[in-house]
C-alpha positions as CSV (number, residue, x, y, z in Angstrom):
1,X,-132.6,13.6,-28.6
2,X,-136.3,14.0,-28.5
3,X,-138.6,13.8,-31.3
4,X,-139.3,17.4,-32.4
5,X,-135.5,18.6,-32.1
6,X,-135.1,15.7,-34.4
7,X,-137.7,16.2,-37.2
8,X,-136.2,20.4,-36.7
9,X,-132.7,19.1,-37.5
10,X,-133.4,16.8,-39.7
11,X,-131.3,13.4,-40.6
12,X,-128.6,14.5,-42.5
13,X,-127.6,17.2,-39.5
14,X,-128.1,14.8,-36.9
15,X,-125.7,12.3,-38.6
16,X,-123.1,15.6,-38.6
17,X,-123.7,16.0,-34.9
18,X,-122.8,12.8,-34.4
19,X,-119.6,12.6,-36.3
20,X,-118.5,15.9,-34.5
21,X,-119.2,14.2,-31.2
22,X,-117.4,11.0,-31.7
23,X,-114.4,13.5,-32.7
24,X,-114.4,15.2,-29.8
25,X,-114.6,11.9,-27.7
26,X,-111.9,10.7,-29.5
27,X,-109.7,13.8,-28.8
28,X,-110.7,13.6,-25.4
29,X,-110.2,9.8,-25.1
30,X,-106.5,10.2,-26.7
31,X,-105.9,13.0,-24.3
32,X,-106.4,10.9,-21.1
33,X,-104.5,7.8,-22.6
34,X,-101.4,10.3,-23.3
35,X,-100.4,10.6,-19.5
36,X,-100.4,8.2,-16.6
37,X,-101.4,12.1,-14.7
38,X,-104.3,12.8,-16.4
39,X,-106.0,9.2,-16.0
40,X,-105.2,9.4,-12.6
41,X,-106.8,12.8,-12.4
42,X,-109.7,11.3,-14.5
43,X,-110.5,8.5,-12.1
44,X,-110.4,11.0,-8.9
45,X,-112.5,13.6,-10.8
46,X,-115.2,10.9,-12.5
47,X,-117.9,8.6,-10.9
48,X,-117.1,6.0,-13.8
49,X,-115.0,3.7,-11.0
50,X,-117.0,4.7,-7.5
51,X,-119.3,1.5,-7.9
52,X,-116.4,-1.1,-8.5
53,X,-114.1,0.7,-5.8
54,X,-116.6,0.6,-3.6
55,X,-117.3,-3.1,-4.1
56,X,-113.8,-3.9,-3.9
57,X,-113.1,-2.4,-0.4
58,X,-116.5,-3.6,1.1
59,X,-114.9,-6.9,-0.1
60,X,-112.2,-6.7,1.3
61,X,-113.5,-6.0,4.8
62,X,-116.1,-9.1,4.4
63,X,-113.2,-11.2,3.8
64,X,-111.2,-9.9,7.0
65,X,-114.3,-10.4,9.0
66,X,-114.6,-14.2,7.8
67,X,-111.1,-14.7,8.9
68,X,-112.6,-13.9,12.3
69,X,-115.8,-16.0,12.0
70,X,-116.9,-18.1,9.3
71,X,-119.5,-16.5,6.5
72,X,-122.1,-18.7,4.8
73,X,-118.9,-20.2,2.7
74,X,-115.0,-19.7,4.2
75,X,-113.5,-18.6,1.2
76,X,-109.9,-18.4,3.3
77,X,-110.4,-22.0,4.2
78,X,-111.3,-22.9,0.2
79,X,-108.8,-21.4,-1.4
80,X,-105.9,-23.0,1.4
81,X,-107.2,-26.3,1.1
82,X,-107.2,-26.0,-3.1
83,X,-103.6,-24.8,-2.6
84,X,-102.7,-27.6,-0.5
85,X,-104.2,-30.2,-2.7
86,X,-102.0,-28.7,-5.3
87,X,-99.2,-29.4,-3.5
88,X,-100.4,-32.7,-2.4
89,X,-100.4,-34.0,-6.6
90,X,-96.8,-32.3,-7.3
91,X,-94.5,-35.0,-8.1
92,X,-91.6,-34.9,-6.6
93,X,-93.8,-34.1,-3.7
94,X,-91.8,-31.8,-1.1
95,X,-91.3,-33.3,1.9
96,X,-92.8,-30.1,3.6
97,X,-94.8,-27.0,2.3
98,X,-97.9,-25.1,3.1
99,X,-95.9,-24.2,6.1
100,X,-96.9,-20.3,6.2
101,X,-100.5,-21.0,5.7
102,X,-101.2,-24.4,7.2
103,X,-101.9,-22.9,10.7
104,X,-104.5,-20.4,9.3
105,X,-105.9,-22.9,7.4
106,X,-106.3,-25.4,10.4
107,X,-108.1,-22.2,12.3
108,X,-110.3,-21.0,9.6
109,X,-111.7,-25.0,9.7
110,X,-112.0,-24.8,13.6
111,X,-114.3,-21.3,13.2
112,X,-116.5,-23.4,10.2
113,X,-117.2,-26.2,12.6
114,X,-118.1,-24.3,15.9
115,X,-120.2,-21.7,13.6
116,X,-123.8,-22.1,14.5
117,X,-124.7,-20.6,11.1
118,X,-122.5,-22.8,8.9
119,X,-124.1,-24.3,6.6
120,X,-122.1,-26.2,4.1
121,X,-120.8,-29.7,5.1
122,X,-119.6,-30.9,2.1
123,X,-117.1,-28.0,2.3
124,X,-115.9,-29.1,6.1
125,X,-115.8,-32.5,4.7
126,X,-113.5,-31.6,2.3
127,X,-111.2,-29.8,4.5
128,X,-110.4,-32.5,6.7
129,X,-110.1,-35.1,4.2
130,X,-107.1,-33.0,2.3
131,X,-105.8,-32.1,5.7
132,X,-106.0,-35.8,7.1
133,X,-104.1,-36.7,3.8
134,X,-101.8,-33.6,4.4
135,X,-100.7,-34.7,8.1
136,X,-100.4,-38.1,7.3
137,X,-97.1,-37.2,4.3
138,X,-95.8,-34.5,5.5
139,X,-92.7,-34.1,8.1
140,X,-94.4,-33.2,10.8
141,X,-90.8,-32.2,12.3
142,X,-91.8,-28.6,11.3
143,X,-92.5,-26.8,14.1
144,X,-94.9,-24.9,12.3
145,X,-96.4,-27.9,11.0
146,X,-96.6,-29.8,13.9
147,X,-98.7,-27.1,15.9
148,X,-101.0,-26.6,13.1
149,X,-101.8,-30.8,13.7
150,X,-101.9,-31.0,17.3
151,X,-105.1,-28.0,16.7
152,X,-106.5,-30.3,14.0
153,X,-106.0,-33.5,16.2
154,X,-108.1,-31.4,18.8
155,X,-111.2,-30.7,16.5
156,X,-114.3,-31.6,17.4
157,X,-115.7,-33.5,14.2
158,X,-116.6,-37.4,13.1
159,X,-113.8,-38.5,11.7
160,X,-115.5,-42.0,11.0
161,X,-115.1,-43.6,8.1
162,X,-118.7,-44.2,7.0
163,X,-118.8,-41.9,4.0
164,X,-118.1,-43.3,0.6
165,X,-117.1,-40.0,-0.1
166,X,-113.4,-39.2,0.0
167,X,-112.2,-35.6,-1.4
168,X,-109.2,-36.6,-2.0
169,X,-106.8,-36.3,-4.9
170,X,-107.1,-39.0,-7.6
171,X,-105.6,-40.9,-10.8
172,X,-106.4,-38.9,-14.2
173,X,-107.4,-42.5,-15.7
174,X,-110.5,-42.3,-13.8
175,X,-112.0,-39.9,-15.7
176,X,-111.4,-42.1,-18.8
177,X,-115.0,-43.9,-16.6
178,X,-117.6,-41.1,-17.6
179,X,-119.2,-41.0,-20.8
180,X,-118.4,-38.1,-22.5
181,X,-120.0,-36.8,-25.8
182,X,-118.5,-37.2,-28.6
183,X,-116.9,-34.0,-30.6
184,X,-119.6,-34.3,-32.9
185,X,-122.5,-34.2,-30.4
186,X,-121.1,-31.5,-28.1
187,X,-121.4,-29.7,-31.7
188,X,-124.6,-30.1,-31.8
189,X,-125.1,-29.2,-28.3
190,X,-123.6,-25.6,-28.9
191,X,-124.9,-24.9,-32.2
192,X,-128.8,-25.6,-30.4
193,X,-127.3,-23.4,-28.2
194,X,-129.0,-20.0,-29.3
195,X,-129.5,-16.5,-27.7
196,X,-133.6,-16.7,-27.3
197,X,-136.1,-13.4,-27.2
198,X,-139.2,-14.7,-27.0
199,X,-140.7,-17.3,-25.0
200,X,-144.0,-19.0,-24.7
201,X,-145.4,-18.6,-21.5
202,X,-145.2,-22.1,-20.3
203,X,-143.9,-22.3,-16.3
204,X,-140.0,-23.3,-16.1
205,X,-139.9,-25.7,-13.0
206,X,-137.4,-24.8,-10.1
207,X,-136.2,-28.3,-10.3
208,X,-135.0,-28.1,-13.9
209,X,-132.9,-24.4,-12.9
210,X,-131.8,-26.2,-10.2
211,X,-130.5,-29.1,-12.2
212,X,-128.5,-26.6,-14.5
213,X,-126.9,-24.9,-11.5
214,X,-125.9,-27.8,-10.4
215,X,-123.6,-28.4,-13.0
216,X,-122.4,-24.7,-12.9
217,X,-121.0,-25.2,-9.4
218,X,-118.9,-27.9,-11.5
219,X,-117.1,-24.8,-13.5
220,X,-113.5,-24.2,-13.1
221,X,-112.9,-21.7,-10.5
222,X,-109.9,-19.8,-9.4
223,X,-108.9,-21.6,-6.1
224,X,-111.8,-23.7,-6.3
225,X,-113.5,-20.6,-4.1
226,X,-116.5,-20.3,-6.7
227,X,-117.3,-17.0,-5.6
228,X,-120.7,-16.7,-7.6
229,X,-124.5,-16.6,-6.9
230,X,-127.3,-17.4,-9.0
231,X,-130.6,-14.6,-8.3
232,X,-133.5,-16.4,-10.4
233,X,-136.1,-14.0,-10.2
234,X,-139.3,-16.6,-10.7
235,X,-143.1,-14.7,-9.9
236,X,-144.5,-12.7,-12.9
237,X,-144.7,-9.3,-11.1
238,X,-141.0,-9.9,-10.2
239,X,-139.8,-10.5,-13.4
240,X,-141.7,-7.2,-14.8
241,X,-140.0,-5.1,-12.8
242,X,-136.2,-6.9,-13.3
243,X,-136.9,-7.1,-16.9
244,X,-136.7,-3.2,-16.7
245,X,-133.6,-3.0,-15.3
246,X,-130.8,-4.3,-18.3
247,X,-130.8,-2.2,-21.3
248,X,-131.1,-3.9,-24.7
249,X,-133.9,-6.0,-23.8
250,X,-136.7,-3.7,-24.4
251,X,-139.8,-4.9,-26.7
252,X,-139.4,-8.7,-25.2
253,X,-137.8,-8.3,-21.7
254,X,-141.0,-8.5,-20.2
255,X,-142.4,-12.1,-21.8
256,X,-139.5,-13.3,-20.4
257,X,-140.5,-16.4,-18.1
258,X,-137.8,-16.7,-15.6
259,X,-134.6,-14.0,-15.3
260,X,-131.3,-15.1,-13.6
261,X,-129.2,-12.3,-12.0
262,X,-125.1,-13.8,-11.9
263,X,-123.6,-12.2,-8.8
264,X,-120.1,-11.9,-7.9
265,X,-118.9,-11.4,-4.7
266,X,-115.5,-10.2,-3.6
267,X,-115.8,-11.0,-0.1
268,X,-113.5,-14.3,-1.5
269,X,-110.5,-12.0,-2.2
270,X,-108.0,-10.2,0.2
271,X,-106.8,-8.0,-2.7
272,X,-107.9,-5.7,-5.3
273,X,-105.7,-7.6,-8.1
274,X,-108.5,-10.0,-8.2
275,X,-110.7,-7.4,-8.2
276,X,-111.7,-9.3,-11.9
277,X,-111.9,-12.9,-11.1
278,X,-115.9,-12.4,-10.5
279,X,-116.1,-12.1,-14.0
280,X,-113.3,-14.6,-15.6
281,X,-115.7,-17.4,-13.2
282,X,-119.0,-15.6,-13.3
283,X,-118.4,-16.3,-17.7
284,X,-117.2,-20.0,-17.3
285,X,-120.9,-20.4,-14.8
286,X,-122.9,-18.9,-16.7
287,X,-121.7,-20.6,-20.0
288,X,-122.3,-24.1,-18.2
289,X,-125.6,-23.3,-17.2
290,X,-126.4,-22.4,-20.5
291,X,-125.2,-25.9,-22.0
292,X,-126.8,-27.6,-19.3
293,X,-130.1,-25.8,-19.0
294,X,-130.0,-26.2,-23.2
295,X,-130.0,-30.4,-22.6
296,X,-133.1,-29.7,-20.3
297,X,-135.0,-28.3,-23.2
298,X,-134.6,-24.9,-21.9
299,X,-133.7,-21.9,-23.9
300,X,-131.6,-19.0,-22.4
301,X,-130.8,-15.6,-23.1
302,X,-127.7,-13.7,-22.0
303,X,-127.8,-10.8,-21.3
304,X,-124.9,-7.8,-20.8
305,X,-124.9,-5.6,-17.7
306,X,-122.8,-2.5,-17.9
307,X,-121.4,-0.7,-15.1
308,X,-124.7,2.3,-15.1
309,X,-124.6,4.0,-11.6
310,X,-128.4,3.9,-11.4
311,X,-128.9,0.8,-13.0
312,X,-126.6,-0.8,-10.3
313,X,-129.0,1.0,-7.2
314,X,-132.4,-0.1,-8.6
315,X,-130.6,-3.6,-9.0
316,X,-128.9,-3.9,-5.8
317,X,-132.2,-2.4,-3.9
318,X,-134.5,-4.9,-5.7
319,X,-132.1,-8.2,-5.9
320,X,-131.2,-6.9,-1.8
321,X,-127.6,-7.1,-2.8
322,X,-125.3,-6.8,-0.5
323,X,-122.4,-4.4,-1.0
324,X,-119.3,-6.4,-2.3
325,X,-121.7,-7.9,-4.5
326,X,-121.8,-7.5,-8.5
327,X,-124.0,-8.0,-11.1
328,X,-122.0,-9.9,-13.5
329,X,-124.8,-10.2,-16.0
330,X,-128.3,-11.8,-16.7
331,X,-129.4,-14.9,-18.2
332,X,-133.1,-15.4,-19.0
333,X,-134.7,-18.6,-19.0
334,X,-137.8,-20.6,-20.7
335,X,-139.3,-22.4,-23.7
336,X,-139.1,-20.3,-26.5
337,X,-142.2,-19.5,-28.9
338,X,-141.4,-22.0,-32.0
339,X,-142.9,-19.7,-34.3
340,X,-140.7,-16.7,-34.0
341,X,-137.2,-16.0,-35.6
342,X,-134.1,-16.6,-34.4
343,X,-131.0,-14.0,-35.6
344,X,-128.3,-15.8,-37.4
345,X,-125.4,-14.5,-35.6
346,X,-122.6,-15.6,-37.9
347,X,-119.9,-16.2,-35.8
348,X,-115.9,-15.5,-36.4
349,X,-114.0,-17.9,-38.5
350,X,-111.1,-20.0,-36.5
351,X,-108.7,-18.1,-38.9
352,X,-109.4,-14.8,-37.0
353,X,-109.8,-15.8,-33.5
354,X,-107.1,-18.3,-33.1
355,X,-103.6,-17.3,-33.3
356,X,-100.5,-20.1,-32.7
357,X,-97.2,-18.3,-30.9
């Protein structure tokens, strides 16, 4: 509403407006939630789903075309070899499983290897160390299973032992070896943790957003796949123009030294059910870069993205998204200006957000 219809109205009618708008949403809103008819008709008849649809199916035919040659990561070959090392730690162990998969997986290995554009070792590496372990326990009396080694046997890859590096599965009491923070300083840690507006203008180095991304790749992910990508827009003139894109962030977006972009891409999934996993791991990334860029002396921002039609083109033209990919949301980065304020943002008490069943 612009300014002149406002000062014509005046508040109070505005505010009455406003309450007979949010009444007729309401009505409406109730009206679509009534029958399973009308919200199908609803999601035919509105644009509010085209960009996620859209995503979802452009997905979908990523991941059938990485079944056929490997993509930048082989999201098949990840999530069989998770499932297998699952299977590997169950105790009792069968003495055979993995058997409709195992054959699949062995091929979407052999396509990573003889892919000139593969990239990621540590991923191939991976793979045949679970599937060396795999072969050596299991029956191979399987027909199934014993076709799926004599491809793997035939593999063209160093199979030395030189690496120190074995990803394979291992005792729990190891871990009792790191150092981990007391409850008391991880406290700490997360009550430093604060959502920062303004920044001075000191430069972020790469190598310190690198450093915090390299513990985000250490977040939980669903089938170890880790289907999420970190767009850190970093020049001046660039971060201008992305600062323009969220909403919310208008009277500091722009002094914002460095803006992160979390991407989800559902090239990793075969089926629209997951259709939300992008978001359950693009929220357990983002929060451990946070943490971690926080114990760098950097302060961070996040920052929401909702689904806006146009917002999602000017983004996906100027990130050069492609078109499974999602915008899960932003995170801006930097030193913030000491002598500005800080909201308090009480937070929920334990009482409301915990519940014991």
């Amino acid at each position: 509403m612009n300014k002149k219809v406002k000062k014509v109205l005046g508040q109070e009618r505005i505010e009455k407006l406003k309450a007979i708008r949010q009444e007729f949403y309401l009505t409406f809103v109730k009206f679509i939630a009534s029958n399973k008819i009308f919200r199908m008709l609803y999601v035919i008849f509105s644009s509010s789903f085209d960009n996620e649809i859209d995503a979802v199916f452009q997905g979908q035919v990523r991941y059938t075309r990485n079944r056929q040659s490997a993509d930048s990561v082989n999201y098949l070959l990840r999530r069989n070899i998770h499932r297998i090392e699952k299977g590997l730690i169950m105790k009792p162990r069968r003495n055979v499983f993995a058997v409709n998969y195992i054959f699949e997986t062995v091929c979407a290995l052999q396509k990573s290897i003889e892919s000139k554009d593969y990239k990621d070792e540590v991923e191939i590496h991976w793979a045949i160390d679970i599937l060396n372990l795999y072969f050596t326990v299991i029956d191979l009396k399987n027909s199934e299973v014993s076709r799926s080694k004599k491809l793997f046997d035939g593999l063209n890859f160093d199979n030395s032992e030189e690496s120190n590096a074995k990803f394979i599965p291992y005792k729990a009491s190891l871990i009792d070896n790191l150092k981990v923070p007391s409850f008391d300083v991880f406290s700490e840690l997360v009550k430093a943790r604060r959502s920062i507006r303004f920044y001075s203008q000191k430069k972020v180095p790469k190598e310190l957003i690198d450093k915090a991304i390299s513990m985000s790749v250490q977040s939980p992910s669903a089938c170890n796949r880790f289907p999420i990508r970190f767009k850190a827009v970093y020049e001046d003139d660039s971060v201008k123009t992305a600062a323009s894109l969220p909403m919310g962030i208008a009277g500091f977006g722009k002094n914002i030294p460095v803006l992160i972009a979390v991407v989800g891409q559902l090239r990793a999934y075969p089926k629209s059910r997951d259709r939300h996993v992008i978001y359950v791991d693009g929220g357990l990334a983002s929060m451990t870069f946070m943490y971690a860029a926080q114990t760098l002396g950097l302060n961070t921002l996040p920052i929401n993205w909702p689904d806006i039609a146009d917002r999602e083109k000017r983004a996906a033209n100027f990130l050069n998204l492609d078109k499974d990919e999602r915008i899960i949301m932003w995170i801006g980065v930097g030193y913030c200006d000491k002598e500005r304020l800080i909201p308090a943002s009480a937070k929920i008490d334990v009482e409301i957000a915990r519940d014991y069943l």
